[in-house]
C-alpha positions in Angstrom: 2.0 -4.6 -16.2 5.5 -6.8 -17.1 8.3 -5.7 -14.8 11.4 -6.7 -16.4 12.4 -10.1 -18.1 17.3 -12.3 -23.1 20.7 -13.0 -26.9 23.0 -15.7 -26.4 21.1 -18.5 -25.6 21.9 -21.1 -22.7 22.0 -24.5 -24.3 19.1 -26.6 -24.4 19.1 -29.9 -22.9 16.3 -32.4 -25.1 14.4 -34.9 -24.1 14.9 -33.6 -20.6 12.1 -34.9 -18.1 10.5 -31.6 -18.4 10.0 -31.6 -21.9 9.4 -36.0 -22.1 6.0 -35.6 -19.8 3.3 -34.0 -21.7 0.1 -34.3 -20.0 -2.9 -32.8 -21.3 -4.6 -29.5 -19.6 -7.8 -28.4 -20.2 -8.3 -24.5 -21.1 -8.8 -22.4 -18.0 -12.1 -20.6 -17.5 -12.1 -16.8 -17.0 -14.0 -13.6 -16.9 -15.2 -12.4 -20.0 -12.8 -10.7 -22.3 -12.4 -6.9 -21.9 -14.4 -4.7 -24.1 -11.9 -2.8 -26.4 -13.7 0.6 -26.2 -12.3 3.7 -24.5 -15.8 4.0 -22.7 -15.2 0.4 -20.7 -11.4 1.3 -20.2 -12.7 4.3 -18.0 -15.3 2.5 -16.6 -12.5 0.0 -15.3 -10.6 3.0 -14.3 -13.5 4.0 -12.2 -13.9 0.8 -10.8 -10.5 0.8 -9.6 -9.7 3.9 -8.4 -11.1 2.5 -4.9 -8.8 -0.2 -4.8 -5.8 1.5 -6.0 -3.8 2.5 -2.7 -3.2 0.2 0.1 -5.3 -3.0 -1.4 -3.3 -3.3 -4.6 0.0 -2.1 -3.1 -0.8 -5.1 -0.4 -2.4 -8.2 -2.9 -1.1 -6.7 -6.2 2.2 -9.7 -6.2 -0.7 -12.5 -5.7 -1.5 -14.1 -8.4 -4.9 -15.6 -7.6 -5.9 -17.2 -11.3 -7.9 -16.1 -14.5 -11.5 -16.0 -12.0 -10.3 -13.1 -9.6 -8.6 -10.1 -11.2 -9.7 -8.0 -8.7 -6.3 -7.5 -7.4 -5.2 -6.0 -10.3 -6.5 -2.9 -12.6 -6.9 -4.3 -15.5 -6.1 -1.2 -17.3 -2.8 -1.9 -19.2 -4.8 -3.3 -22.5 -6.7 0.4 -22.6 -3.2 2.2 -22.2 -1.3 -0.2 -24.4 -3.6 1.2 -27.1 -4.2 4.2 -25.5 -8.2 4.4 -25.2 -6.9 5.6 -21.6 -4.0 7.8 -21.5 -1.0 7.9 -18.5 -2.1 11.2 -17.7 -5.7 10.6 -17.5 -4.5 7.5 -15.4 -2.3 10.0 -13.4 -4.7 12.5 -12.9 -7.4 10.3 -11.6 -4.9 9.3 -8.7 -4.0 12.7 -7.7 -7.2 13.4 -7.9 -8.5 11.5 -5.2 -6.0 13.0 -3.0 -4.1 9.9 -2.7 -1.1 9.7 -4.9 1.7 8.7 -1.9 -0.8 6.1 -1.3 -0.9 4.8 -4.5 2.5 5.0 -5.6 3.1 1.3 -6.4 0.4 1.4 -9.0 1.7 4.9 -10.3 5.2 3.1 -10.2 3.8 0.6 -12.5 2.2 3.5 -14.8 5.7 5.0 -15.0 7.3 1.5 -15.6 5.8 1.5 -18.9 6.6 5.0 -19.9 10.5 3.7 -18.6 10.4 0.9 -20.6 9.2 3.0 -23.8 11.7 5.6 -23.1 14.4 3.2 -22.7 14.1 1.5 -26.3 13.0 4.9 -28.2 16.3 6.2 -27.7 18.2 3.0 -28.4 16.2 1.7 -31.1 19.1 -0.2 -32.3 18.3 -2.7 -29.5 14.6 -3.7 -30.7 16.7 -3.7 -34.5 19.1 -6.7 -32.8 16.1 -8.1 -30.6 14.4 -8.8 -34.5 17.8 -10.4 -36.3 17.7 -12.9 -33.1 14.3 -13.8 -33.7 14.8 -14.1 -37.1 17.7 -16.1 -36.5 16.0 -18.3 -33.9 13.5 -18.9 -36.4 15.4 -20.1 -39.1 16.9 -23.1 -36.4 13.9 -23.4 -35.4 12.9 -24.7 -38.9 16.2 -26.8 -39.0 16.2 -28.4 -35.7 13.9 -30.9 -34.8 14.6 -31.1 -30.6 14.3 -27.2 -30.4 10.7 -27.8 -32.4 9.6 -30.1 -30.3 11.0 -28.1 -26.9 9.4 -25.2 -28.2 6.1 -27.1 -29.5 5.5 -28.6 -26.1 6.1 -24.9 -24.6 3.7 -23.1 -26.2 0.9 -25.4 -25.9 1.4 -25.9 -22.4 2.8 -29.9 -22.3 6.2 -29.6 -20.8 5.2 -30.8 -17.1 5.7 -28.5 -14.9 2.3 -27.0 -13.6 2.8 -23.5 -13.3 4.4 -23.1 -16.9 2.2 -25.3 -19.3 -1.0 -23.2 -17.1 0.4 -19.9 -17.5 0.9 -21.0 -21.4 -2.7 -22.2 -21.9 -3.7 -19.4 -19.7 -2.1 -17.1 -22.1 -3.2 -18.4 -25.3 -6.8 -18.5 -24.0 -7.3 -14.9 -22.7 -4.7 -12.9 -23.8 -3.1 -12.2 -20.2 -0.9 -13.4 -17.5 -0.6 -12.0 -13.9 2.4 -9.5 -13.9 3.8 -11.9 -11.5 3.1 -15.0 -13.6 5.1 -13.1 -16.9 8.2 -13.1 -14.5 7.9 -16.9 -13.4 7.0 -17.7 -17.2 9.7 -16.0 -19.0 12.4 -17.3 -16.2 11.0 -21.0 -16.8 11.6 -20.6 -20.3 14.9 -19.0 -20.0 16.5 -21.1 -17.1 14.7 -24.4 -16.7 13.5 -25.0 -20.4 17.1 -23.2 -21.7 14.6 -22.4 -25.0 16.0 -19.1 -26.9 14.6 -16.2 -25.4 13.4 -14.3 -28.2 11.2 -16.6 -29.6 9.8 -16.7 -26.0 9.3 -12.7 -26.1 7.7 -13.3 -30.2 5.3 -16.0 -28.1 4.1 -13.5 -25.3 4.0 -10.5 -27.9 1.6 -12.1 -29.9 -0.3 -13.3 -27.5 -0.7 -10.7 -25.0 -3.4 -8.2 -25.5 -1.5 -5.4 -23.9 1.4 -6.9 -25.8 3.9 -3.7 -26.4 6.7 -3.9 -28.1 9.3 -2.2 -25.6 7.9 -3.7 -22.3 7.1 -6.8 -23.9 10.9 -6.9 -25.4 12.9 -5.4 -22.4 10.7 -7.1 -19.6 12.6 -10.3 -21.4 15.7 -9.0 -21.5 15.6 -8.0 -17.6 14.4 -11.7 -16.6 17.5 -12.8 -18.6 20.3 -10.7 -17.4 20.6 -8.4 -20.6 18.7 -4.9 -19.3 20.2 -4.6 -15.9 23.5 -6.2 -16.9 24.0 -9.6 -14.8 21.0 -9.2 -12.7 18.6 -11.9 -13.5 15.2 -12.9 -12.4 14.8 -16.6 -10.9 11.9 -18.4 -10.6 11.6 -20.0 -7.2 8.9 -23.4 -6.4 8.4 -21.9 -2.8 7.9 -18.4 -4.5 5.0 -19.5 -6.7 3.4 -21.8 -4.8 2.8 -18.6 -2.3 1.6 -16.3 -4.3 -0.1 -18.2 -6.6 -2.0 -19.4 -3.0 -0.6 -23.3 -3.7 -2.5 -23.5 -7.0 0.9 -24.7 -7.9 3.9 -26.4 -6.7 6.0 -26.8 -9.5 9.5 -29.3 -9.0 12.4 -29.5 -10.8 12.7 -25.7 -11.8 16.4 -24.2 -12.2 18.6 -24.3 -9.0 20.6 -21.1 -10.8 19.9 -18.2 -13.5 23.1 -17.6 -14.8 23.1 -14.3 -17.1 22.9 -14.4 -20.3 25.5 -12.1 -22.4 25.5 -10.0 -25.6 27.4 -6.3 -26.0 26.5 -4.1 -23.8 23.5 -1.8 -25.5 24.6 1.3 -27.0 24.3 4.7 -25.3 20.7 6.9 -25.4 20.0 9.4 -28.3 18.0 12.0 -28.2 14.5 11.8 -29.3 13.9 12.7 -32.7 12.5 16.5 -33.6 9.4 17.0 -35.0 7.4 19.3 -37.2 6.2 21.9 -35.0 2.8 22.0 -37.4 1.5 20.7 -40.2 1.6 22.6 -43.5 -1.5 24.8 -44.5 -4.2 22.9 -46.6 -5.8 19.7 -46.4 -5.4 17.1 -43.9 -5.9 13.6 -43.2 -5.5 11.5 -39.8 -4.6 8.5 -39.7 -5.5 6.0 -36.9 -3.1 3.4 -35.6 -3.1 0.8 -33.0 -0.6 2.5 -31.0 -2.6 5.7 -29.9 -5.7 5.7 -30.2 -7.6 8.3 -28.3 -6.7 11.3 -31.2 -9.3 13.6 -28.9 -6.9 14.3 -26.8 -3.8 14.8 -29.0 -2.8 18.7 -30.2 -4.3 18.2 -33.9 -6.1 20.5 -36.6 -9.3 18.4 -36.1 -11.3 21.5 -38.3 -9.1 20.7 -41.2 -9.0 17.5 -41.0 -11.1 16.0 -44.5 -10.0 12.5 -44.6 -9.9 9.7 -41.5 -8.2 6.4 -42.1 -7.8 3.5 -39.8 -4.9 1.1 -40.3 -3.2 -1.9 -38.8 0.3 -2.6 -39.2 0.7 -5.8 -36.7 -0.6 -9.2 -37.3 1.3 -12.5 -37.6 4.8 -11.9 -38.7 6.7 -14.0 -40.6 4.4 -17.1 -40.5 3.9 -17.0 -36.5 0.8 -16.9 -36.0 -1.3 -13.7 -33.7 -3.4 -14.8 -30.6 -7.0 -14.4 -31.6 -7.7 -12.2 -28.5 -4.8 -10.5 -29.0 -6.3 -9.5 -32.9 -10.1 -9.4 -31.3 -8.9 -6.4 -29.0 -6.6 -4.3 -31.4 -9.4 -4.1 -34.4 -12.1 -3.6 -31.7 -9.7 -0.7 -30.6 -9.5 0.9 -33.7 -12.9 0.3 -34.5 -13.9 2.3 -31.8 -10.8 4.6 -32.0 -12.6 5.4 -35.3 -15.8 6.1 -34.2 -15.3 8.5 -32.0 -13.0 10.0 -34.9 -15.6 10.3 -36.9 -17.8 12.0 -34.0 -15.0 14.4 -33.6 -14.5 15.5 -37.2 -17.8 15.0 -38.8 -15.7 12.5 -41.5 -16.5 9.4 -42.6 -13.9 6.9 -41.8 -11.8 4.4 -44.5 -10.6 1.6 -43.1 -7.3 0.9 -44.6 -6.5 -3.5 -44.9 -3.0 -2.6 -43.7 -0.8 0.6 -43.0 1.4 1.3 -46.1 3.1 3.9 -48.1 0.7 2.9 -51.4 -2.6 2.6 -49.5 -1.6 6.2 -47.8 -0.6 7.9 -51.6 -3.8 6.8 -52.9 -6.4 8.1 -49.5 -4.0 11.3 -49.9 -4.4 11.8 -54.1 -8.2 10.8 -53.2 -8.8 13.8 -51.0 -6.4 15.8 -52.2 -4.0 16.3 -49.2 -1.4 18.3 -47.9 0.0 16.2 -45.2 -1.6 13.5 -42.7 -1.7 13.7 -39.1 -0.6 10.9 -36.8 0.0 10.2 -33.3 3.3 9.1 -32.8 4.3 5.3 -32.9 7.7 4.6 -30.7 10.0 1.7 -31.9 8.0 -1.5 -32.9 6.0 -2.6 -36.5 3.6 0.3 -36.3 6.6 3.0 -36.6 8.5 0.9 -39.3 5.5 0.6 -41.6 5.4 4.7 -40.8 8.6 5.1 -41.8 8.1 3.3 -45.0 4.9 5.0 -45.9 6.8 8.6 -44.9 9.3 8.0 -47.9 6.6 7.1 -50.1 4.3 10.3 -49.0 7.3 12.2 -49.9 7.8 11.3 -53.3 4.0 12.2 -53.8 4.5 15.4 -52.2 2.6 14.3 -49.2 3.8 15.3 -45.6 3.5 12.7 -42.8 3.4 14.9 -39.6 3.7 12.8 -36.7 2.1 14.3 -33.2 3.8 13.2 -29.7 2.2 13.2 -26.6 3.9 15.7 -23.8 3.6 12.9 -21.3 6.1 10.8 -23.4 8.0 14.0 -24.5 9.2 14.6 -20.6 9.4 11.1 -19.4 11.3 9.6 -22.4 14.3 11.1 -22.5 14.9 10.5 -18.5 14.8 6.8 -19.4 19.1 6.9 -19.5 19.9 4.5 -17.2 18.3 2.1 -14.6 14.5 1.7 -13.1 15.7 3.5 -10.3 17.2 5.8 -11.6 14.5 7.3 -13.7 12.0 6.4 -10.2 13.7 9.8 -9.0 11.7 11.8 -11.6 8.6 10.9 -10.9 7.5 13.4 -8.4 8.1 16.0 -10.7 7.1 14.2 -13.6 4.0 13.3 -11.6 3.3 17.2 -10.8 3.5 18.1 -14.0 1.3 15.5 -15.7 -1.4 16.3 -12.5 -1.2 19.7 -13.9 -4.2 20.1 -17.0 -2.6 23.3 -18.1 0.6 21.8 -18.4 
């Protein structure tokens, strides 16, 4: 799971060594990719559970290569999607009796529910993350040393070992050692000076526990923009350690000078919600963000309609990482399955999430309203807020359904990591808590 890692760019510097020596690497070998069902998410649950106290808190920082995960959980693809919730997560730890002993993994479970929190109540910073991008793209298309700095990045050919693995590594499998996201992003940032959102767009669509909020702030941390002025610097001496001296890469940035934008505006509250659907005839939709609807408080009895739809994919001509893609629709395939287990439904699977293909399924069936979990900021809750307005005007509800584990650690998100790390034992009690 990312820890933190940028707006104002550093400036590049072309035809530096770095980007002049291009060798070629071949594509690292690796376990097989993870299942996307919630049945192998809790089996890999199960499997770790055992190894979740002192033996990740002490190897959990090494980063021993795409043949031995066995340091790590594993799990963040299942709870990116949601096939295995926090609290289930949670749950299991305090289960075993040993939560103090495993508080660095619970630290990195509450991480991600920080990260979310943070950029759900400033959306305006994922709204500015998407003009940079957009922005970056557009010289990207006009400038040919950036293209070919950026071209040599992403396919792994700029010469420094670590990186132009971790990039072909990336591309390949569709993950990166927590560690190896810092040392990547800090490469990109510091020693490649490449913009830094197109380096968050690269990982995003890449990584198959790619999340909009961690993926985006975990950016902004390495580059000095979350916690303001504190960046992260990749070190030679640092990854050649933990990486167990699979690398030893020269020449990387002596210094990590922050980057700079405005400071980020202050939190909101979280939007209310409709306390129930209206009475009549439902629909649920499914959607890559959540997608274990067993679990959330819905109607399932009146539910009469069950659509699956995808809202992510390549953006803007930038192509998606084939095992990113591979994992999501396996996700919702099975998402869906058990759906239609649960409701006795058939399911419809939607080509995209829209307002017009959500009118029609609703007209179809006759509805009152459609059910879904909640999306936080990203593409999945933009395309919802587009379809919403169209619903409307068909005198269609949208109700959206959030989970109480983000309804109590969200808004705590206000400032800092460690500020919010304060709340965890009593956010921790609560979620241990199944009548809660």
């Amino acid at each position: 799971m990312l820890k933190p890692i940028g707006r104002d760019r550093p400036r590049r510097r072309r035809g530096s060594r770095a980007l002049d020596k291009q060798p070629m690497l071949t594509t690292p070998t690796t376990e097989a990719a993870p299942l996307p069902t919630r049945a192998a998410g809790l089996a890999r649950l199960a499997d770790f559970l055992p190894r979740s106290a002192e033996a990740y808190a002490r190897e959990r920082n090494h980063d021993r290569g795409p043949d031995d995960r066995s340091n790590v959980s594993g799990l963040s693809p299942y709870v990116r999607h949601r096939l295995v919730t926090e609290t289930e997560i949670l749950r299991a730890m305090v289960g075993r009796g040993e939560a103090e002993a495993s508080r660095a993994f619970i630290a990195q479970v509450y991480w991600r529910s920080y990260f979310k929190g943070w950029l759900e109540t400033r959306p305006s910073v994922w709204r500015d993350y998407q003009s940079t991008l957009a922005r970056d793209r557009h010289e990207l298309g006009h400038d040919a040393g950036l293209r070919h700095a950026f071209d040599a990045a992403i396919a792994g050919c700029v010469g420094i070992d670590a990186f132009d693995a971790f990039a072909r590594e990336l591309v390949a499998t569709g993950y990166l050692h927590n560690h190896a996201r810092m040392w990547f992003a800090s490469i990109w940032i510091f020693t490649l000076q490449l913009p830094w959102a197109l380096g968050a767009d690269f990982t995003l669509r890449h990584f198959v526990d790619g999340d909009p909020a961690v993926n985006t702030l975990s950016w902004r941390w390495v580059a000095g923009l979350h916690t303001r002025g504190k960046t992260y610097r990749a070190r030679r001496d640092n990854i050649a350690t933990f990486t167990g001296g699979r690398f030893d890469p020269a020449g990387l940035a002596e210094s990590a000078p922050a980057l700079d934008e405005p400071p980020p505006p202050p939190p909101t509250p979280l939007a209310p919600l409709a306390a129930a659907p209206p009475s009549g005839r439902l629909g649920l939709l499914l959607h890559p963000e959540d997608l274990h609807p067993e679990s959330l408080p819905l109607a399932m009895d009146r539910v009469v309609a069950v659509v699956t739809a995808d809202a992510d994919g390549s953006r803007a001509g930038m192509p998606e990482g084939a095992v990113a893609r591979a994992f999501r629709r396996g996700a919702l395939a099975d998402g869906a399955a058990r759906a239609a287990i649960r409701t006795s439904v058939p399911v419809e699977n939607a080509a995209v999430l829209d307002g017009a293909t959500l009118v029609e399924v609703a007209r179809r069936h006759d509805l009152r309203a459609i059910v879904t979990a909640y999306a936080p900021v990203g593409p999945v809750a933009e395309a919802l807020a587009e379809a919403e307005a169209r619903l409307a005007e068909a005198g269609v509800a949208l109700v959206r359904v959030r989970r109480r584990h983000d309804e109590r650690a969200w808004p705590l998100a206000t400032r800092g990591y460690f500020s919010f790390k304060d709340h965890i034992p009593d956010l921790l009690a609560v979620a241990a808590n199944p009548k809660a």
